[in-house]
N, C-alpha and C positions, 0 to 999 in steps of 0.2 A: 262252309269250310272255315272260315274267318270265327264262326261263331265256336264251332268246334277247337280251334285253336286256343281260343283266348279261356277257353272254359279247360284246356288240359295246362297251361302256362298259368293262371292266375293263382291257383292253390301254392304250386309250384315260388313264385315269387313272395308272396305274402309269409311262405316258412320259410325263406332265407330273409326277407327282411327282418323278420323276428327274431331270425337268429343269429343274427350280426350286428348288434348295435353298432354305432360309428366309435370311432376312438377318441380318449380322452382330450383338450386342448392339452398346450405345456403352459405350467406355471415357474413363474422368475423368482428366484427367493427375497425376501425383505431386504430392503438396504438394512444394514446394521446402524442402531441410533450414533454406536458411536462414531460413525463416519461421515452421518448424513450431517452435523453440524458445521464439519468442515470443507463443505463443498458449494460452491454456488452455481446457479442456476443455468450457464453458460458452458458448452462444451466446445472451448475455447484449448485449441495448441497449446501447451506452457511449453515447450521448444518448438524451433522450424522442424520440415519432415526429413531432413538430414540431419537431425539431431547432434552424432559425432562431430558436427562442426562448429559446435558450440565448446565443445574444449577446446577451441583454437589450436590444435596441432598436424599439422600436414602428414606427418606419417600415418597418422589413425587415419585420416581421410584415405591415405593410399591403401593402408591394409583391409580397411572395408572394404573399399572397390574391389579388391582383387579378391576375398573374400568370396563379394557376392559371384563373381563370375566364375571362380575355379574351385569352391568348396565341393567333393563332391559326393556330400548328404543332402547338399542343395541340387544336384544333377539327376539324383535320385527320387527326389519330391519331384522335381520337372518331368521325368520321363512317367511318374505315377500319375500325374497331371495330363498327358497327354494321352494314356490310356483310359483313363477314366472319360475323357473328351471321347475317345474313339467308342466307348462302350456306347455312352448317349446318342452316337448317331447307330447303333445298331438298333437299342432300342426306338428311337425313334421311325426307321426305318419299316418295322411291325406297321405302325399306323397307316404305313403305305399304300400305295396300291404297288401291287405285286406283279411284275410282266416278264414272263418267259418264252425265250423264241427256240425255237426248234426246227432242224431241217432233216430230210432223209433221203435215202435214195437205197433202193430194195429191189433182188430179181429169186424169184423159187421155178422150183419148176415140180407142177403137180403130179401126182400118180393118175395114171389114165386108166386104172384099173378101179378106180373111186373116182368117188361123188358124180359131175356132170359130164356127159360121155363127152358130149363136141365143143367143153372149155379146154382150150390153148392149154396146153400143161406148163407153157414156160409162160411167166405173166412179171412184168415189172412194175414198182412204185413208187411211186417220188411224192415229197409231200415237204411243205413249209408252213408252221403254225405258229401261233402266238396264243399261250396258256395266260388268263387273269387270274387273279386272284385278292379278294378284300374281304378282312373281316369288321363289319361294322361294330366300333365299338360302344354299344347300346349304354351298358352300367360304367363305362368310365375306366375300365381296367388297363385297357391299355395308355390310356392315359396318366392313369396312375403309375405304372410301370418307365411311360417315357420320364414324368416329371422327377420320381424318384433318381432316375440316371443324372438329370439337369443337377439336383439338390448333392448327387455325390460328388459331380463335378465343383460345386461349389466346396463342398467338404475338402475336396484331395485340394484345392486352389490356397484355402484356408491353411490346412496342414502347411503348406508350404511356405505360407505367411508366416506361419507360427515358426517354423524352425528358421528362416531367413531371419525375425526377429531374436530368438534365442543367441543364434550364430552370432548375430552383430554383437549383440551383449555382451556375450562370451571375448570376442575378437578387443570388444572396449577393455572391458574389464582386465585381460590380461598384460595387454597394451599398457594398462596404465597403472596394473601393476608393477612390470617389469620397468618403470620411466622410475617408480616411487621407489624401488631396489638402487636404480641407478643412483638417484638424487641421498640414497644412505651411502653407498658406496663413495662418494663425490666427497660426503660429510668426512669419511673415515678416512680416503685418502687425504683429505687437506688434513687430518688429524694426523696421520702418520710422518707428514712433512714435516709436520710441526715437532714431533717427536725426535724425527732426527736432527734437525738444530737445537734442539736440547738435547740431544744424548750427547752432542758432540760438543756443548759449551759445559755440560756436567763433567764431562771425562778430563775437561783444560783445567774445571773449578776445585775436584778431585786430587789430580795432581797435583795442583799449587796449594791444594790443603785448606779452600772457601769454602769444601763441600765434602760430606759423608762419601765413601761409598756406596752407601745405604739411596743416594739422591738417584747416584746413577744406575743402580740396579731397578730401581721403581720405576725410571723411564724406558728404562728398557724391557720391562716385564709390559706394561701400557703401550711400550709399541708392536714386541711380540702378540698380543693378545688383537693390538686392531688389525694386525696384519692376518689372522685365522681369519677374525669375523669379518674382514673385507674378503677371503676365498671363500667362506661360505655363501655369503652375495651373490658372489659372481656364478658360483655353481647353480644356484638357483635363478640365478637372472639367463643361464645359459637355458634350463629346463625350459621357463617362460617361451624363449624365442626358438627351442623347440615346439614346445602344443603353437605357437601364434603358425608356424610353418605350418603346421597339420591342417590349422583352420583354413589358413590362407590357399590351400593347396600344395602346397611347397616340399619340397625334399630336405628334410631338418638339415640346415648345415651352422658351423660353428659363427656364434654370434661377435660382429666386429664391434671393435674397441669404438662407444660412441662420445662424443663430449658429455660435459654433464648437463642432462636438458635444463629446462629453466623452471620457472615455480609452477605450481600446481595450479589449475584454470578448472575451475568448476563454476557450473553455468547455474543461475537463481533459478530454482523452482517456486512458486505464487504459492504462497505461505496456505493457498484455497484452493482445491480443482475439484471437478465437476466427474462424479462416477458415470456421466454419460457415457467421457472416453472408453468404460469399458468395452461397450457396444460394441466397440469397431478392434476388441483386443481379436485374434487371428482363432485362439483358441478355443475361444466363446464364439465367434462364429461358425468355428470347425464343427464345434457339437451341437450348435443347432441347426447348422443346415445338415448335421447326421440322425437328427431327430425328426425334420423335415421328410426327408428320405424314409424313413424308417414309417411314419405317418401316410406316406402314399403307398410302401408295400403293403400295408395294414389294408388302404381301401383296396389294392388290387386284389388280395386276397379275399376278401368280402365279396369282389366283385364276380370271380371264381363260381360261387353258388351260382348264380343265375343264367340263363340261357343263353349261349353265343350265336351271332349270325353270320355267315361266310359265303360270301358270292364267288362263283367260280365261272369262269368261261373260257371257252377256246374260238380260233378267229383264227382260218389259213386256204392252203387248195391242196387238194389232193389228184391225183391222175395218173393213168401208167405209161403215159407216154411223156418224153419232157416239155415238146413243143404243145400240151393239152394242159402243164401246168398252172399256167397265169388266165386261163381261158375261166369266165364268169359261171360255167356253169359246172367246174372242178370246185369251187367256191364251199367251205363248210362251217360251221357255226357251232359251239352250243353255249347256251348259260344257264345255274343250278345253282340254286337258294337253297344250302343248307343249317336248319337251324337245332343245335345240341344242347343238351342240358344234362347236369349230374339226376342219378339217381341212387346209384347204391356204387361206394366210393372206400367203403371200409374203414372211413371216418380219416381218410387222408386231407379231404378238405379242410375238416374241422382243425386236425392235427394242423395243418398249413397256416390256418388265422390265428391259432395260439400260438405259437410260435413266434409270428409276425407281432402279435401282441407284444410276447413278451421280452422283442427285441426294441419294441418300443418302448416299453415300460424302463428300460436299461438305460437306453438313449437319453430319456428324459431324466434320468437319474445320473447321468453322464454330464449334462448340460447342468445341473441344478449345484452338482459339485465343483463344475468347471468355475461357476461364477461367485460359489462358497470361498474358493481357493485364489481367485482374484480378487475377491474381497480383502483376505489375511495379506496377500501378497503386497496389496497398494498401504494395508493399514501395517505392515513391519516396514515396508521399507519408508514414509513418513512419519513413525517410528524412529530410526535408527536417523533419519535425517535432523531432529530435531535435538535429539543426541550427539550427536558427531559435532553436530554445531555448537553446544555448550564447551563438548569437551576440545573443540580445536580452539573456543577463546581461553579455557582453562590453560592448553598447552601452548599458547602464545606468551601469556602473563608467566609461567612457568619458566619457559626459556630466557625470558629479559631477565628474571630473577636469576638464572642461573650461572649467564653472561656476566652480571654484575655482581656474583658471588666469587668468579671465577677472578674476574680482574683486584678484589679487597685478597684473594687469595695469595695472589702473588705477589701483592703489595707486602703481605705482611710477612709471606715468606723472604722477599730482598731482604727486610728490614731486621729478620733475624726473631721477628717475636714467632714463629713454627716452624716445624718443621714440613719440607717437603713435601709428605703425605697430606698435607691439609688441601694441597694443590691439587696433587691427584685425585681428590674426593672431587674436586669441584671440576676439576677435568673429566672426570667421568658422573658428572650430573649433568654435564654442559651437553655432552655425547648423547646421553640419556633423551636430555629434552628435546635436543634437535632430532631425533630419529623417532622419537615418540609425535613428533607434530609432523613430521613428513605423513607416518603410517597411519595418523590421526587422516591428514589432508587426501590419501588415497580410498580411505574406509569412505569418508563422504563422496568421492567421485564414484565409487564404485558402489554407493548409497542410489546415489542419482539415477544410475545405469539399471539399476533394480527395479525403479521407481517406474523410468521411460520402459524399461520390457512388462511389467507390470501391468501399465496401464496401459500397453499394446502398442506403441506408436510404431508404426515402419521403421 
């Protein structure tokens, strides 16, 4: 029998292994040379894992926390998280042994006109069972199938890394736009102050006849014009701490009048870091533990071709009377070794491992570009950082020039060698500069924050 078996099974196996080669490994693309120069050897933190606590500001700290707890796109990766856990214990659960109990209780009553003349026509039955069941999994499929659940779990874990880091980013970045609004607005109202103590010593200089009309209409057109562009500000500083509500979870309400915060705190990033960081970006984990995944349905599928083995058994008592139920010799049994195997399938199997195939082949190509696009990601935003930093010493030396054009300005207007407008020109270069190094000073914070999501940090 043994011999018989193995000689209808052995042809049998040898054309599915033929015809299922294993799948391809996954291959990492190239570091790019021009990145590789600038990283060393250490996959070393360049922030702690709270990162937003390196702009030293207490409100960012609050609005991430609350952020994290009440966002809820963040609610929705968790509950897809917990489903993906529940699916792995289904699949794992396959691997099991299978135990099902059963109880009855049963009363007929025969025709006396059939079958045995002097059986009872009325007869009762009671029965309590325990149904087995296991299929041994020989070529690994079910195997395959549990680890794949494990690897989605890791997937849906990932995904969720990945939008908790977006989110935060987001939540920084707007944060600190809406600070760098304030810190212009802050500029325009001390500008507009200033405005009305000269409208108001032009209009005395005017009438005594030390000053044009001309003096006082030009401060007045300069305060009218920062008085627009401070309500423009403010309307957009209003929208900011609208989307910050949305991220925060929050019901957008009107944004309170805050002081003017203080100067801009942006944390050194090591002029070097190490592309290992990417390893652990959310993203790039997401898509290789979905290429992972995608690599075990591939063998389960393969695994498909070859013959399954399934043990089954029953274990209980039978009797028609109750008190004859538990008695050893109601006692019944059975157990059945059955073993299946494809033959003629219509080419569904096949159709099943191509498919698997070529959702891995996707995957792999999902994962190759995940890490293409972290690549560009890390190499714009140390880019734009090394940028930012030219042009904020540029716009630093800018503004002293401009401070000190402003003050020769007015020097020369007391003195009567210009006119007025000369002043104005340097008042509104002065404007110019300070609001071009504030927007300078949030491009690099908001540089930074590109950099830490970039290179994955929590």
């Amino acid at each position: 029998m043994r011999r018989t078996l193995l000689t209808l099974t052995l042809p049998i196996l040898i054309m599915a292994g033929c015809s299922t080669p294993p799948p391809e490994p996954l291959h990492t693309p190239p570091v790019p040379a021009t990145m590789s120069t600038n990283t060393i050897d250490s996959a070393a933190r360049p922030l702690p894992a709270a990162w937003w606590t390196a702009f030293g500001d207490p409100e960012l700290d609050r609005l991430v926390e609350q952020a994290r707890n009440e966002n809820r796109d963040l609610w929705q990766a968790a509950a897809r998280l917990e489903a993906s856990q529940a699916q792995a214990k289904i699949a794992g659960a396959e691997s099991s042994l299978q135990v099902t109990g059963s109880a009855g209780a049963g009363r007929q009553r025969s025709s006396q006109n059939t079958g045995v003349p002097m059986a009872k026509p009325l007869q009762n039955q009671f029965s309590g069972e325990l149904q087995f069941s296991y299929e041994v999994d020989l070529w690994g499929r079910i195997r395959a199938t549990r680890e794949a659940a494990l690897k989605n779990v890791e997937l849906t874990a990932a995904e969720r890394a990945a939008a908790e880091t977006t989110l935060l980013a987001e939540v920084a970045k707007q944060h600190l736009g809406r600070l760098s609004l304030q810190r212009e607005a802050a500029v325009l109202e001390q500008q507009i102050a200033t405005y009305t103590e000269t409208e108001a010593i032009q209009s005395v200089r005017t009438e005594a006849g030390f000053a044009s009309e001309l003096d006082l209409q030009l401060v007045r057109i300069e305060k009218a014009t920062r008085e627009g562009e401070l309500a423009q500000l403010r309307e957009s500083e209003q929208a900011l701490a609208h989307s910050l509500a949305l991220l925060c979870g929050r019901v957008p309400e009107p944004a309170a009048t805050n002081p003017a915060p203080g100067a801009a705190v942006t944390p050194e990033i090591p002029p070097s870091l190490s592309l290992a960081l990417l390893e652990g970006r959310p993203d790039v984990a997401a898509k290789r533990a979905g290429w992972e995944a995608s690599f075990q349905l591939v063998q389960a599928a393969r695994a498909e071709f070859y013959p399954s083995l399934r043990l089954s058994g029953t274990l209980g008592y039978e009797a028609t009377r109750t008190q004859d139920l538990l008695d050893w010799q109601s006692r019944l049994w059975s157990l059945v070794a059955g073993l299946t195997t494809p033959v003629l399938d219509g080419g569904r199997l096949k159709g099943s491992l191509a498919l698997e195939r070529a959702h891995l082949r996707e995957a792999a190509a999902a994962y190759e570009a995940v890490v293409l696009t972290a690549y560009r990601e890390v190499a714009d935003a140390l880019n734009t950082l090394h940028s930012v930093v030219l042009q904020q010493a540029a716009a630093e030396r800018g503004l002293e020039a401009s401070k000190r054009a402003l003050v020769l300005s007015r020097e020369r207007y007391e003195k009567g060698f210009v006119t007025y407008l000369e002043v104005v020109v340097s008042d509104r270069s002065l404007l110019a500069a300070q609001r071009t190094l504030i927007q300078i000073q949030v491009r690099r914070q908001t540089a930074t924050v590109d950099l830490i999501r970039a290179l994955g940090l929590p």
